[in-house]
C-alpha positions in Angstrom: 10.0 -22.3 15.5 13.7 -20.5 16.2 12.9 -19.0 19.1 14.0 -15.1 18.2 16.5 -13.8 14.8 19.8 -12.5 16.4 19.9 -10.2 13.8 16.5 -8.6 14.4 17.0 -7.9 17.9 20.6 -7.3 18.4 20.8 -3.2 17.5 20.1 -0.9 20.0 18.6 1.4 18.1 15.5 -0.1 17.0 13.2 1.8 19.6 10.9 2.1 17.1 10.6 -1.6 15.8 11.2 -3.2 19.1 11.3 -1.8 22.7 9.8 1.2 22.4 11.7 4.5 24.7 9.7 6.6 27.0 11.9 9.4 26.0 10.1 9.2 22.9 11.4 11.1 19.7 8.1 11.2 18.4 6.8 13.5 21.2 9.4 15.8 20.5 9.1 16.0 17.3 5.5 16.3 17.3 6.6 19.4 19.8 8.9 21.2 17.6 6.2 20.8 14.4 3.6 22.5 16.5 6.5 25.2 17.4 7.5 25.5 13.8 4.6 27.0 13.2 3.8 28.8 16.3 7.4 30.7 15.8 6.1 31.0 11.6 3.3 33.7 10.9 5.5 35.3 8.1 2.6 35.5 5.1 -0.1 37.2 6.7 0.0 40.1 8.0 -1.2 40.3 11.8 -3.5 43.0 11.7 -5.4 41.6 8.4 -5.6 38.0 10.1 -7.5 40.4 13.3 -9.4 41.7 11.1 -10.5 39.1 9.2 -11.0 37.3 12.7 -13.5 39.6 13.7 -15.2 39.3 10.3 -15.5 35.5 10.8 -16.5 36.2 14.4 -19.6 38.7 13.1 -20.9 36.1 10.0 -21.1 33.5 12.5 -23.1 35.6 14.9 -25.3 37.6 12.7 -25.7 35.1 9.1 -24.3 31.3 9.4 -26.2 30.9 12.8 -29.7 32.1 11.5 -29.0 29.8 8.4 -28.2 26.8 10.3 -30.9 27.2 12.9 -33.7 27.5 10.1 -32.1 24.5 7.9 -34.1 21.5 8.4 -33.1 17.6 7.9 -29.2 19.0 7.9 -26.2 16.7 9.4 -25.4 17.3 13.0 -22.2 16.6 12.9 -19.7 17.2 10.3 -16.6 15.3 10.7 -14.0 13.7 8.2 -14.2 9.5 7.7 -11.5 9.5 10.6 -13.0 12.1 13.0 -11.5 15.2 13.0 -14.4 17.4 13.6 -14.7 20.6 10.9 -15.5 23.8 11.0 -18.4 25.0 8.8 -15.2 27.2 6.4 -11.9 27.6 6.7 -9.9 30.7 6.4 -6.6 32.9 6.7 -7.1 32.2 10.4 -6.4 28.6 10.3 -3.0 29.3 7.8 -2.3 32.4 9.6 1.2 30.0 11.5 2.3 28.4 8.1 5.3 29.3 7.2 6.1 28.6 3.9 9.6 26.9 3.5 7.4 24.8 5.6 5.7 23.3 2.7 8.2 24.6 0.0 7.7 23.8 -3.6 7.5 20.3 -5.5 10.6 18.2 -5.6 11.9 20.4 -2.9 12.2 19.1 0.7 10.2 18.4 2.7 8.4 17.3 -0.2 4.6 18.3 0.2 3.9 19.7 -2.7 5.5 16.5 -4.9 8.4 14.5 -5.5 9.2 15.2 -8.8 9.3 19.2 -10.2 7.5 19.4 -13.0 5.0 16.5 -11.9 2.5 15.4 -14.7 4.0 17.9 -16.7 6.4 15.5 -17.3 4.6 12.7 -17.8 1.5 11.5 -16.5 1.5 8.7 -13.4 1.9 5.2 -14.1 -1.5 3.7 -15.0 -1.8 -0.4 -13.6 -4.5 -2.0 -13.7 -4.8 -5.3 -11.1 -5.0 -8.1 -13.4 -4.7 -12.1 -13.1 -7.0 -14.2 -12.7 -8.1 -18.2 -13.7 -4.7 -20.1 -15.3 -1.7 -18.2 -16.5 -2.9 -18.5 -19.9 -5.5 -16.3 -19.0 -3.8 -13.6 -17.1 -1.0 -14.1 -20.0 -3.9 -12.4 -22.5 -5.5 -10.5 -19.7 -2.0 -8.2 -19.7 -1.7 -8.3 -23.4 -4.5 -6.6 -24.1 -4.6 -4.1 -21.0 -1.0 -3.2 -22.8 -2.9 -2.6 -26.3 -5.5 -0.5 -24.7 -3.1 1.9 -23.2 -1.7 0.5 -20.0 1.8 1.4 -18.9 2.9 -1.0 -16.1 1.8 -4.6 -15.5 0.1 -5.5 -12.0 -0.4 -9.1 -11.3 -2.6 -10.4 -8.6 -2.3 -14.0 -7.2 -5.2 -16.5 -6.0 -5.5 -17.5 -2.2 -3.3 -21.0 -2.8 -0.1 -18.7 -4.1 -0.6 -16.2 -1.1 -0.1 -18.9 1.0 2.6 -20.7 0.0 0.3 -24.0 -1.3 0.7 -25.7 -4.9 -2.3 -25.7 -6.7 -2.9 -29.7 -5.9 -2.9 -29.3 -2.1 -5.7 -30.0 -0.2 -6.2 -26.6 1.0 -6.1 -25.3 -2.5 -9.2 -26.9 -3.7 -11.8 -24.7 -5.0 -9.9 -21.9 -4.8 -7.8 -22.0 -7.6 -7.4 -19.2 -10.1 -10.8 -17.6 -8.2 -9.3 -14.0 -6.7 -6.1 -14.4 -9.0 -3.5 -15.9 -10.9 -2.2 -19.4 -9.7 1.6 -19.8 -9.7 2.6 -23.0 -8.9 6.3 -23.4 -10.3 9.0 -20.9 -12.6 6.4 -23.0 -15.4 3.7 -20.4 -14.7 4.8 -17.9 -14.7 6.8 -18.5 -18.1 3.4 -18.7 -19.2 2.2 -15.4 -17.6 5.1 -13.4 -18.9 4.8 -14.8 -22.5 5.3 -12.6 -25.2 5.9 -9.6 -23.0 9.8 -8.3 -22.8 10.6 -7.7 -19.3 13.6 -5.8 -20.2 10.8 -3.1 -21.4 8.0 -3.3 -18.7 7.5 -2.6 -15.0 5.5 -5.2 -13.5 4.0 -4.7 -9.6 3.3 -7.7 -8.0 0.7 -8.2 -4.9 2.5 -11.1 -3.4 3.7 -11.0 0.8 4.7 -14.2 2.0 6.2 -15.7 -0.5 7.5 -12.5 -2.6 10.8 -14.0 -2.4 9.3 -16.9 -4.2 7.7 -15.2 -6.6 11.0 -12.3 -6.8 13.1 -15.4 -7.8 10.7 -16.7 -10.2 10.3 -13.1 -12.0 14.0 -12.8 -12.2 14.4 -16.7 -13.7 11.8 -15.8 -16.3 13.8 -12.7 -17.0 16.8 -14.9 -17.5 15.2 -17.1 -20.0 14.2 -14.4 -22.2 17.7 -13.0 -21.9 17.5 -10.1 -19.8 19.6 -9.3 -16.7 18.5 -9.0 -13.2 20.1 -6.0 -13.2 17.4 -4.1 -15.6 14.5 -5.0 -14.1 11.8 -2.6 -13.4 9.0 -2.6 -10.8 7.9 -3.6 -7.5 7.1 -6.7 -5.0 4.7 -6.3 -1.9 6.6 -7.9 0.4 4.9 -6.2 3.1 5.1 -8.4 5.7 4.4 -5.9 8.6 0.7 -5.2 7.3 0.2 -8.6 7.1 -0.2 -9.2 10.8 -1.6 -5.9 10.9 -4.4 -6.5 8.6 -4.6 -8.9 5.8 -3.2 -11.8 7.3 -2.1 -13.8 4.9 1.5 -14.9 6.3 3.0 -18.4 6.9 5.7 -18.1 9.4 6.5 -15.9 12.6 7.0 -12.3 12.1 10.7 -12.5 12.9 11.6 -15.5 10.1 9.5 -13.1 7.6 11.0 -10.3 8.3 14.7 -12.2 8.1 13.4 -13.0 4.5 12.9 -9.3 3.6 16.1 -8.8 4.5 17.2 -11.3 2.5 15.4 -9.9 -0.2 17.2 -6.7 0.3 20.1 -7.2 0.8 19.8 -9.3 -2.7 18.2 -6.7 -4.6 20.4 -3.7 -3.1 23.0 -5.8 -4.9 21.6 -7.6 -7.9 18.4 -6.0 -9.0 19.1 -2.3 -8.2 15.7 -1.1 -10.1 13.7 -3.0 -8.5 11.3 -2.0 -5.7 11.7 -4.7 -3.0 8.9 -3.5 -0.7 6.4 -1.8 -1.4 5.1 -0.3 2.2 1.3 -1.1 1.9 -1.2 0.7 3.7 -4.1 -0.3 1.0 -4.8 -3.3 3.3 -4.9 -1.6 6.3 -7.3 1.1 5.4 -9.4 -1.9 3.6 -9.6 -4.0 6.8 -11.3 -0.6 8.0 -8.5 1.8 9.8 -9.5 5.5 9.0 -7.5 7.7 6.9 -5.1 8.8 10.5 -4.8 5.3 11.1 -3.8 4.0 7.4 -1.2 7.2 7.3 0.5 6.5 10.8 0.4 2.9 10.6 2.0 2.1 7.3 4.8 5.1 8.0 5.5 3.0 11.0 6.2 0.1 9.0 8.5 2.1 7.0 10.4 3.2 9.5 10.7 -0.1 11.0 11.8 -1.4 7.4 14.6 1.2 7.3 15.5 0.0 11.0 15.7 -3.3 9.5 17.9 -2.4 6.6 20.5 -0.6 9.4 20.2 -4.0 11.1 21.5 -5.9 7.6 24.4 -3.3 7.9 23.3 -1.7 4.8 23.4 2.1 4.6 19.8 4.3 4.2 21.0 5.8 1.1 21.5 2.3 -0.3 18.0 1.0 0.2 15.6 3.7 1.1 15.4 4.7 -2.8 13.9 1.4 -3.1 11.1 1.3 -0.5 8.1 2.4 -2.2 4.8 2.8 -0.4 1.2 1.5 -1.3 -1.8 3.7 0.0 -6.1 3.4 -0.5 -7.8 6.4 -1.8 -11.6 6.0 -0.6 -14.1 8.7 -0.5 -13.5 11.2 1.8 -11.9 13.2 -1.0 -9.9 16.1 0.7 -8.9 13.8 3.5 -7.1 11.5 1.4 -5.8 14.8 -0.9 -4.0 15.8 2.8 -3.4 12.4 3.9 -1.3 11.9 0.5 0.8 15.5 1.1 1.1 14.6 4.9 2.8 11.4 4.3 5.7 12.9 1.6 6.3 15.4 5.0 6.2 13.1 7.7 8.6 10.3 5.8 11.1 13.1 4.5 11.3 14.7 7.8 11.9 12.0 9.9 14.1 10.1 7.5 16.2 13.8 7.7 16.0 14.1 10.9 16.2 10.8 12.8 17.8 8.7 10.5 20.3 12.1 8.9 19.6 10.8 5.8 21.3 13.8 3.2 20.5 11.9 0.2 17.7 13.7 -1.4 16.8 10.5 -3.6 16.6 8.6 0.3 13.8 11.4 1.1 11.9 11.1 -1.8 8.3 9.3 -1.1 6.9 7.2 -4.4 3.8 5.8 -3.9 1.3 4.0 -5.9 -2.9 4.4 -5.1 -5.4 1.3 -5.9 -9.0 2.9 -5.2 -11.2 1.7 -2.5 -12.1 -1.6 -2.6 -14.2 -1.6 0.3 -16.1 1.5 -0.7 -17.0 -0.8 -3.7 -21.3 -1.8 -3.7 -23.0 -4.8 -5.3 -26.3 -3.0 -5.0 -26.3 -0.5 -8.1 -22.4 -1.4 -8.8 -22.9 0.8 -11.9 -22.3 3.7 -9.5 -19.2 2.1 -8.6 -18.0 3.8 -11.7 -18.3 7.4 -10.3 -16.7 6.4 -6.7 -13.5 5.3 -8.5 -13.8 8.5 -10.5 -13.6 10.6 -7.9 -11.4 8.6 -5.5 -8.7 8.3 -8.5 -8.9 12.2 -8.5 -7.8 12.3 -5.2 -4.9 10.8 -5.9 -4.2 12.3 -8.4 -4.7 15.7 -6.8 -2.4 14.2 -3.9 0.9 13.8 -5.8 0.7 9.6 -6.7 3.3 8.3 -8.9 1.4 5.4 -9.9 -2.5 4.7 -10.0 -4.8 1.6 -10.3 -8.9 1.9 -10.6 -10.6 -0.7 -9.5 -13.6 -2.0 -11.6 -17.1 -1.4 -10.9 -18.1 -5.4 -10.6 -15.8 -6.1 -8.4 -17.9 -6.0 -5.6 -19.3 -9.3 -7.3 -16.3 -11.0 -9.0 -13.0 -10.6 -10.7 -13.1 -7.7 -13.4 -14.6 -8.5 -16.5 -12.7 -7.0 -19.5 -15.3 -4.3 -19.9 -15.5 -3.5 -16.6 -11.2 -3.3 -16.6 -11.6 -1.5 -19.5 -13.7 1.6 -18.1 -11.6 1.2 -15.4 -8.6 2.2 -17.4 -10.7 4.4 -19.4 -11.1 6.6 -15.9 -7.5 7.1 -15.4 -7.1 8.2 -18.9 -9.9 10.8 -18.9 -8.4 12.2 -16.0 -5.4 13.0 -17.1 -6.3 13.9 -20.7 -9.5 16.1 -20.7 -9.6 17.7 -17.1 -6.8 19.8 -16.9 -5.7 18.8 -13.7 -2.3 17.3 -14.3 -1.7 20.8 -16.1 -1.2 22.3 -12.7 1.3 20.5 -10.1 0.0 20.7 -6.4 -3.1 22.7 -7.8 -4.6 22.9 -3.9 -1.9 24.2 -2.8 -2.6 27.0 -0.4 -6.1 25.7 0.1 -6.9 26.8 4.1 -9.3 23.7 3.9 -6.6 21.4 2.4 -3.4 22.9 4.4 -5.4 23.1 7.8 -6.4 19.4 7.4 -2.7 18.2 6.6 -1.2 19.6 9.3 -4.3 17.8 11.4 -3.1 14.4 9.8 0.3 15.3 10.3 -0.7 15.7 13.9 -2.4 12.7 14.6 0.2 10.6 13.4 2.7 12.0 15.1 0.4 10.7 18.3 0.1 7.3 16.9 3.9 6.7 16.4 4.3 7.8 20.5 1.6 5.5 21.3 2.8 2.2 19.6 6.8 3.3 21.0 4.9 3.3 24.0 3.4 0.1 23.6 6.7 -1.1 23.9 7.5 -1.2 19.8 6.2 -1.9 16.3 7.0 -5.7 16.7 5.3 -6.0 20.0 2.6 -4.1 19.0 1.6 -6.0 16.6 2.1 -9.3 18.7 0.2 -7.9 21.5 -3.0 -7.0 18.9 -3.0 -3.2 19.9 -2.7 -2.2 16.2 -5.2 -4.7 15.3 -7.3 -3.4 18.1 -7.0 0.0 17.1 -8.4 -1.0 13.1 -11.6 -3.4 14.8 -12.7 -0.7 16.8 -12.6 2.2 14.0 -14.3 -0.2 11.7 -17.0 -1.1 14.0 -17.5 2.7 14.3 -17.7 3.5 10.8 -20.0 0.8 10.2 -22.7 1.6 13.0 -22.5 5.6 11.4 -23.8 3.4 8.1 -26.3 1.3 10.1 -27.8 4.5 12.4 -27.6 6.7 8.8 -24.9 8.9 10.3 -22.8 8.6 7.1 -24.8 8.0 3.5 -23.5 5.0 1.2 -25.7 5.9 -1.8 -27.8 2.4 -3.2 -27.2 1.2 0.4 -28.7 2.8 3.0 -30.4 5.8 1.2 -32.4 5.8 -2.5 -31.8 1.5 -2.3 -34.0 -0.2 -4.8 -34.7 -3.6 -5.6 -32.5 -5.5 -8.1 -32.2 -8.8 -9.3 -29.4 -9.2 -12.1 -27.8 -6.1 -12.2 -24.9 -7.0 -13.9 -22.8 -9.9 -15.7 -20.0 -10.7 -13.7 -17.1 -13.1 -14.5 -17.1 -16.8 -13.6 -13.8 -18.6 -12.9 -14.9 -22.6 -14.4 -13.3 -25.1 -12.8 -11.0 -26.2 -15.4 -8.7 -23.7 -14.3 -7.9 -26.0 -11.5 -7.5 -29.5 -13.5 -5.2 -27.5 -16.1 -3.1 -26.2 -13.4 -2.9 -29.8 -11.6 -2.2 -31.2 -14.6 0.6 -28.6 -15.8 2.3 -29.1 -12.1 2.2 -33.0 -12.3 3.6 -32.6 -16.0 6.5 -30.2 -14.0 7.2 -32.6 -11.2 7.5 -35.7 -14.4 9.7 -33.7 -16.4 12.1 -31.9 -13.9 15.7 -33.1 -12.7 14.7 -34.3 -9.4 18.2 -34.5 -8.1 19.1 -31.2 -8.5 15.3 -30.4 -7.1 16.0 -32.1 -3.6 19.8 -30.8 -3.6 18.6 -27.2 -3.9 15.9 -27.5 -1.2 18.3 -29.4 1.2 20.7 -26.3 0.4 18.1 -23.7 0.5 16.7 -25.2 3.9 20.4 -25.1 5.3 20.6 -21.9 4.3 17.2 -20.6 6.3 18.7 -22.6 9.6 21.8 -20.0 9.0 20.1 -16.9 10.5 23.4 -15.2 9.2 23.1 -16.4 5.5 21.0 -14.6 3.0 18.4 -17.4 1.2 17.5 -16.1 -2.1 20.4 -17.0 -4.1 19.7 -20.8 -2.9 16.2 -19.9 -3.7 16.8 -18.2 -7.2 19.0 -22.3 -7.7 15.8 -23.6 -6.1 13.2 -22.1 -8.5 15.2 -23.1 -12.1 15.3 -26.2 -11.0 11.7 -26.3 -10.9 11.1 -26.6 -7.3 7.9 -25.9 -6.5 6.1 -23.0 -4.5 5.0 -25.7 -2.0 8.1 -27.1 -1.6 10.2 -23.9 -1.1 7.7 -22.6 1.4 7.7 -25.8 3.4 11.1 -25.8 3.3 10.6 -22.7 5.6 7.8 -24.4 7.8 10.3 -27.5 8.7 12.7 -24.4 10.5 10.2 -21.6 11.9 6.8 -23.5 12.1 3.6 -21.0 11.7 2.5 -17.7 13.9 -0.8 -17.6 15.5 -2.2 -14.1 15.9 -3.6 -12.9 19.6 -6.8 -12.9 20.3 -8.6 -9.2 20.3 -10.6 -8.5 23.8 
């Protein structure tokens, strides 16, 4: 392991990402938010908002008590899925500070209301629906017909092996090939994902962290063999290192030699593929590995922020990069959460990239994101309900401003989607924004005092989280010292005794269960999937110019011991030369060695 990246630790200002500063900017600006509005007030006149105090104030006293008192079997406690206790109605009163330049109008900063002006008016959200799964071929005609049935951007997913950085013959790769994704083993594979589909004409999203590089270079040599430059590709890479020690951890190498490759990757792409999303900021995991709604929206803005850090760090400017940085979010079932969770986050980011960063660039200031629906909220008891807990979690996003949307599948709780399942999935998406109406109007809860109370709450509390992890000394060491990951295991531990003591109601679970035994079909991966693979990789290895193969890794490794040089053009040489995932990866274990995570007390 290199003990520490000189390039990650030399600039002062990364507070945020490193040390931490007592003198924290996050407290004051928390402070001047709450005195924003205090000193706002403007759309309501004061003695109407008395008055409709002292209404509120009498229905409490003399109706809503009497009700409540008399109600039998009712909820003691009413609370969001992250806490914030809630008042039996909202009104005026808790809107009466709002000023409105505050939350302005859509594609206006700060941003609340929406990125883009006209919104779905325009044109509806980009619809992806997570596909691979089994060999290439399979994913290859997986896509195809997603694309015939209305999709309009590709998202790939890739099996445990690839996430890892193993070929699909390693040991640790047995029995798990092709089973919760693609398998990409060599540039071979994924010439066979991408065949037959123009990527001069497509945006393609793939879920790939540690090695997105890999997978970045392999995209762009595919691109190259069907003729199209770097330079027009469209769509997005995870690369999301931060969340992986955070939450899903899948990485392969200390947090410092993955976050050198990121920027690598940026500094790359800033150059060579300027329409392509290099990171896509992911809070999906984070909220999956059971962080409430607070948690998911502070924790994956901190990321971002420490990603622009890094960027500064690479000596690039924000404006170059920051319209690049996409972010990744869960909607789950706590519906107008998530609707003010969504609005928050376009605040918080433009504000802060305005503010502490001076970013003037309105492109720079600009939040995209893309919404997956809630695995975890998923059941494999009656999974046919699963259907109407996408529904209405893909309506939250779509009520919260999201540029791009993928529904999970019903069975999914059981398997890989079959194509039915997919198919409804899609199906959801497209009823939404055909039939309802709802993409008609941009921002449509706008002015809600439900909705706009709640957003400023989020807003709030994320505020607090950012202090607390400068306090804790840093993003970096916060993650290194487990208190994020601290933070996530105890929230989900106190979601999941609200389930066990029937605090909180998961419908087919713990209330109106029944017995079932073969509720649905679900889709098998055979094993085949791993002897074709195997054999395609040993057919690669046989075939390949295995001169140029151990040149280009000797290069590319020299080039990962230069903690000054950036590794992906030795890479991109690397991958048409038919280099293998395996070996480029382990090219990378030889320098930095793995990462083991703290333990949690």
């Amino acid at each position: 392991m290199v003990e520490g990246i000189v390039y990650f630790q030399a600039r002062p200002a990364s507070d945020m990402l490193l040390r931490g500063s007592r003198d924290s900017y996050w407290k004051k600006a928390a402070r001047v938010a709450v005195e924003r509005r205090a000193k706002a007030g403007t759309l309501y006149d004061r003695k109407a908002v008395e008055s409709v105090r002292r209404g509120l104030k009498q229905w409490e006293e003399t109706i809503y008590r009497e009700w409540s008192e008399k109600a039998q079997g009712t909820r003691a406690d009413f609370q969001t899925a992250s806490g914030i206790p809630l008042k039996p109605v909202y009104s005026p009163l808790d809107v009466a500070d709002a000023d409105y330049p505050d939350q302005g109008f859509p594609g206006v900063y700060p941003y609340l209301r929406g990125v883009y002006p006209n919104m779905y008016r325009g044109r509806h959200w980009t619809m992806r629906m997570f596909s691979g799964f089994g060999t290439p071929e399979d994913t290859n005609r997986r896509l195809k017909l997603l694309l015939k049935h209305g999709e309009t951007g590709l998202s790939v997913a890739f099996d445990m092996p690839t996430l890892y950085g193993y070929d699909c013959d390693h040991q640790k790769a047995h029995g798990e090939v092709g089973r919760c994704g693609v398998n990409v083993s060599s540039l071979k594979d994924m010439e066979v994902i991408f065949d037959g589909i123009p990527l001069g004409k497509v945006s393609t999203s793939m879920t790939i962290n540690a090695p997105a590089t890999v997978l970045t270079c392999m995209y762009a040599g595919v691109a190259r063999k069907q003729g199209v430059p770097m330079s027009k590709l469209r769509g997005t890479v995870q690369a999301d290192m931060l969340k992986e020690y955070i939450a899903q951890k899948e990485w392969v190498y200390p947090p410092e030699a993955h976050l050198r490759l990121v920027r690598d990757l940026m500094v790359f792409c800033t150059k060579e593929m300027p329409l392509w999303n290099y990171i896509s900021i992911s809070g999906y995991h984070i909220r999956e590995a059971g962080s409430s709604a607070v948690q998911e929206l502070a924790f994956t803005l901190a990321d971002g922020f420490g990603y622009v850090e890094l960027g500064l760090e690479a000596g690039l400017k924000v404006e170059q990069f920051a319209p690049r940085l996409s972010f990744f979010f869960n909607s789950t079932m706590d519906f107008f959460e998530e609707i003010a969770k969504f609005r928050a986050a376009r605040r918080i980011w433009a504000r802060v990239l305005s503010e502490k960063y001076g970013v003037k660039d309105k492109r720079s200031l600009l939040m995209r994101f893309h919404t997956q629906t809630s695995g975890a909220s998923l059941t494999w008891q009656q999974p046919i309900n699963n259907v109407v807990r996408t529904a209405i979690e893909a309506l939250a996003a779509v009520l919260g401003g999201t540029q791009s949307l993928h529904t999970n599948s019903f069975d999914e709780a059981w398997a890989l989607p079959t194509e039915q399942a997919a198919e409804v999935a899609l199906r959801t998406q497209q009823i939404i924004a055909e039939e309802t109406g709802v993409p008609s109007v941009i921002d449509p809860l706008g002015g809600s005092y439900y909705v706009e109370w709640l957003t400023e709450q989020m807003e709030e509390e994320a505020y607090k989280y950012f202090d607390r992890i400068e306090s804790a000394g840093g993003l970096l060491k916060a993650i290194k010292t487990g208190f994020l990951q601290r933070e996530i295991a105890e929230n989900s531990y106190r979601l999941s005794k609200r389930v066990e003591e029937g605090k909180d109601s998961v419908v087919g679970v713990n209330k109106y269960s029944k017995q079932e035994k073969e509720p649905i079909d679900f889709l098998k991966i055979d094993f085949k999937a791993q002897k074709s693979q195997v054999r395609r990789l040993a057919a690669v290895r046989r075939t390949r110019d295995e001169p140029k193969v151990k040149a280009a890794l000797a290069k590319l490794q020299k080039a990962f011991e230069d903690e000054e040089a950036n590794s992906i053009y030795p890479m991109l040489d690397a991958v048409t030369h038919y280099a293998t995932l395996g070996e480029i990866v382990d090219a990378g274990r030889t320098v930095w060695g793995t990462f083991k995570e703290p333990m949690l007390l």
